[in-house]
GUFI-817014 format. One line per 8 residues: number of its first residue (from 1); their letters; for each residue z, x negated, y of C-alpha. Coordinates in nm, 4 decimals. Layout:
N
NUM> a> Z,X,Y ~ ...;
This chain:
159
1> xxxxxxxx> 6.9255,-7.7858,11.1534 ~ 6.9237,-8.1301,11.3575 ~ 6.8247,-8.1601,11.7073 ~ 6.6129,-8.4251,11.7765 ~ 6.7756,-8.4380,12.1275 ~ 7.1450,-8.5117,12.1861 ~ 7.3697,-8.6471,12.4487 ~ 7.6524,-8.8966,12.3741;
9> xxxxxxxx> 7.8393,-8.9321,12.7052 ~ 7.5984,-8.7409,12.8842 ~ 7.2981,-8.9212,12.8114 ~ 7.0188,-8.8098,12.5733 ~ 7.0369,-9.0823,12.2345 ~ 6.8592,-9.0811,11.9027 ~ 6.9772,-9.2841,11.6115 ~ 6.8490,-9.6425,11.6286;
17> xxxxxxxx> 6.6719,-9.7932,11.3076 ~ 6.8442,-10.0203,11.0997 ~ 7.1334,-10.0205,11.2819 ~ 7.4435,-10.2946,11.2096 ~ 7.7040,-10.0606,11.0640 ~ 8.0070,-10.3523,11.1208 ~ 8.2902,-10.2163,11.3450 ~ 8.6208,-10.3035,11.4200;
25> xxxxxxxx> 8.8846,-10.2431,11.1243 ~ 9.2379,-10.1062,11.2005 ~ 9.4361,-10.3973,11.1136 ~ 9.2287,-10.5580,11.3802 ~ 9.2436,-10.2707,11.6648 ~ 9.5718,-10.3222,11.5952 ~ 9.6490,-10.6907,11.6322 ~ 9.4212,-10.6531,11.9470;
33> xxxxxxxx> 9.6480,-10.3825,12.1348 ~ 9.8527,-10.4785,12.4080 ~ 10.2069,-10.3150,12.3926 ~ 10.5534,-10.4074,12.3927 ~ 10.8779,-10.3438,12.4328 ~ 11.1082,-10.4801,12.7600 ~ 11.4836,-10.6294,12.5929 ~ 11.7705,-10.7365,12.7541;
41> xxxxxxxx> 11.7684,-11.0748,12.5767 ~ 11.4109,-11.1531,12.4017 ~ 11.1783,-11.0157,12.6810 ~ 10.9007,-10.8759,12.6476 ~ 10.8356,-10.8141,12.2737 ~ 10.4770,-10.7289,12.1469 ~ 10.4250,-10.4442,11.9662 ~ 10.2350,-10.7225,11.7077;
49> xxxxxxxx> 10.6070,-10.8750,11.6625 ~ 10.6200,-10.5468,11.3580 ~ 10.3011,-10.6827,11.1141 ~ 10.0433,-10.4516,11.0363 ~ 10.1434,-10.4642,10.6530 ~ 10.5674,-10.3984,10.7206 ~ 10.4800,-10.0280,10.8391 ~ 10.3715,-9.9561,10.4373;
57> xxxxxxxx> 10.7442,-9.9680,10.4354 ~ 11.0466,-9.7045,10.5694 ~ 11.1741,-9.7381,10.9215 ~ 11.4928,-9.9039,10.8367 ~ 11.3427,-10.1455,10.6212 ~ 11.0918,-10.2838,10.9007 ~ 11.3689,-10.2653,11.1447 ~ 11.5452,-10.4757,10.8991;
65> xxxxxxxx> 11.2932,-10.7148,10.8605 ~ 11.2170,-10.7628,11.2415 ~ 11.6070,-10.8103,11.3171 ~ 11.5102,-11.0675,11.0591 ~ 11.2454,-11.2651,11.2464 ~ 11.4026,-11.2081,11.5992 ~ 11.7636,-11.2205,11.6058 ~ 11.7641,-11.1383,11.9604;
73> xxxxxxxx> 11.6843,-10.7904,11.9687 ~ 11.9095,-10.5310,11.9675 ~ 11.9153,-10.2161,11.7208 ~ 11.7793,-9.9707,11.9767 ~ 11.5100,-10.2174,12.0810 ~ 11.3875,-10.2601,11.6917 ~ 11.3976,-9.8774,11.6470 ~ 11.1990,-9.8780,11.9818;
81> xxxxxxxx> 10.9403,-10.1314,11.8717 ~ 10.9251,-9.9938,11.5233 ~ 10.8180,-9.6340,11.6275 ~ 10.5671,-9.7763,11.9279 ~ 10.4342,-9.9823,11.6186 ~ 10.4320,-9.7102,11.3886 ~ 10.2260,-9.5003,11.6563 ~ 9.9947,-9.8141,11.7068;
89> xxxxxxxx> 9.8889,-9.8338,11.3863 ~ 9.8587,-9.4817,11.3636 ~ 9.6225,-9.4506,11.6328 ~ 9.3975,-9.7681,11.4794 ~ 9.3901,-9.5816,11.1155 ~ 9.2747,-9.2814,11.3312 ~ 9.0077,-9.4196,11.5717 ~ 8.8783,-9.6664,11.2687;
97> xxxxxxxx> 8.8817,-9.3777,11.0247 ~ 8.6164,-9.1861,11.2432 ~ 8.4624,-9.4938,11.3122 ~ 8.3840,-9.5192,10.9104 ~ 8.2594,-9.1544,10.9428 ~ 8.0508,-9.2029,11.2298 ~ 7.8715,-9.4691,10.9580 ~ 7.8802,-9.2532,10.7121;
105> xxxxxxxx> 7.7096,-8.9902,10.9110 ~ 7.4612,-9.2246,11.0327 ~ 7.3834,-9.3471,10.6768 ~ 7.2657,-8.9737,10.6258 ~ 7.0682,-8.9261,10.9173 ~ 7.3122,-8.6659,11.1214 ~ 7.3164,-8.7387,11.4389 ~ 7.5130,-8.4319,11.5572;
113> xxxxxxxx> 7.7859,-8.5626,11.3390 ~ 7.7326,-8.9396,11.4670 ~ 7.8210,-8.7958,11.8207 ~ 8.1126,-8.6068,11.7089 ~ 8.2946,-8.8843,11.5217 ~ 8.2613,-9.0918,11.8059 ~ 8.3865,-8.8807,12.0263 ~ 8.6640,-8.8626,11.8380;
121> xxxxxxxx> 8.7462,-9.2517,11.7817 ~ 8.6497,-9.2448,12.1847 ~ 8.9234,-8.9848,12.2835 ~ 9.1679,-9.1409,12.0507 ~ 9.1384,-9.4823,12.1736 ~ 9.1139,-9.3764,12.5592 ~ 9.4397,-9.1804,12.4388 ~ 9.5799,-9.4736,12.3649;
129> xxxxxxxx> 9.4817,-9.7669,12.6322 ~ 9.2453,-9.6179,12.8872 ~ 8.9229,-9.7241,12.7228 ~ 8.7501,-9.7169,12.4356 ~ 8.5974,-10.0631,12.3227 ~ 8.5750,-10.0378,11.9401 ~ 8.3918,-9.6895,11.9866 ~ 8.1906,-9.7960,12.2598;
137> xxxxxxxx> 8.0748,-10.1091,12.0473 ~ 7.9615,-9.9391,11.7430 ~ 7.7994,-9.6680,11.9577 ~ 7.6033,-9.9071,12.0938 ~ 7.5077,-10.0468,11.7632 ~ 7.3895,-9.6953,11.6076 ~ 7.2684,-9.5166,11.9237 ~ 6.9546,-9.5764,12.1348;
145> xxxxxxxx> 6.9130,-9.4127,12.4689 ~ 6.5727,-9.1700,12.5780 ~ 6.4590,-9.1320,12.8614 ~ 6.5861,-8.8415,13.0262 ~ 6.4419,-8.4746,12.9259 ~ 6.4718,-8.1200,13.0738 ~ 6.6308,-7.8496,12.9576 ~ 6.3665,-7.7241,12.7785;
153> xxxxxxx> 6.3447,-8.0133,12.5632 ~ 6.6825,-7.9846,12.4368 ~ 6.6635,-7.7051,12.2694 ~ 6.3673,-7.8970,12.0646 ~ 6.4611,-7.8413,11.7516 ~ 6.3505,-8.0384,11.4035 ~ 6.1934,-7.8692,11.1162;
């Protein structure tokens, strides 16, 4: 059974009609995170410096590759930037994979289960960098605040 009252964040939402299901996708959470890695001789090397596309292969071959493209860094700095990388993109396939759920969810109608994947994309990406923009955007697209209600009208319940 589906409440017809929830709170996301604390404050009572419903789901909003005709929503626009767009979000951000993880190859762009990705390019948009701001990392690097400190070297003796390149500087400050983003964590965008390993492409989105080289962590499909093994950790010695994008090491490999990014000696490659910067022949400054050293091998500990690659294996450094290669594993923050790794955990980047990790953490985008995560938050944007409940991001798709939350869609899904909302595409049936389950609001309970709206709330929940967001919350997870939103503790993921606060995780991560402090905030949580790409949750907080779509959130905003598929939830509409109500006024405030009692306690007696949460426990409303739908038929």
């Amino acid at each position: 059974m589906a409440t017809n009252k929830l709170q996301y964040k604390g404050r009572p939402v419903c789901l909003r009609a005709d929503a626009d299901t767009r979000h951000e996708r993880a190859r762009d959470w990705y390019a948009n995170y701001g990392a690097h890695v400190s070297t003796l001789a390149a500087g400050d090397v983003p964590v965008q410096a390993v492409e989105f596309d080289w962590l499909d292969e093994d950790d010695h071959e994008v090491v490999r590759r990014l000696m490659v493209e910067d022949g400054e860094l050293l091998d500990f700095e690659a294996d450094e930037l290669v594993r923050l990388a790794r955990g980047v993109r990790e953490a985008a396939e995560d938050v944007c994979g409940s991001l798709d759920a939350a869609v899904e969810a909302y595409r049936r109608g389950d609001l309970a289960s709206v709330i929940d994947w967001l919350d997870s994309a939103s503790s993921t990406e606060t995780d991560c960098g402090g905030d949580d923009p790409a949750t907080s955007a779509l959130a905003s697209q598929l939830l509409a605040e109500l006024p405030e209600f009692d306690d007696d009208e949460r426990a409303e319940v739908l038929p």
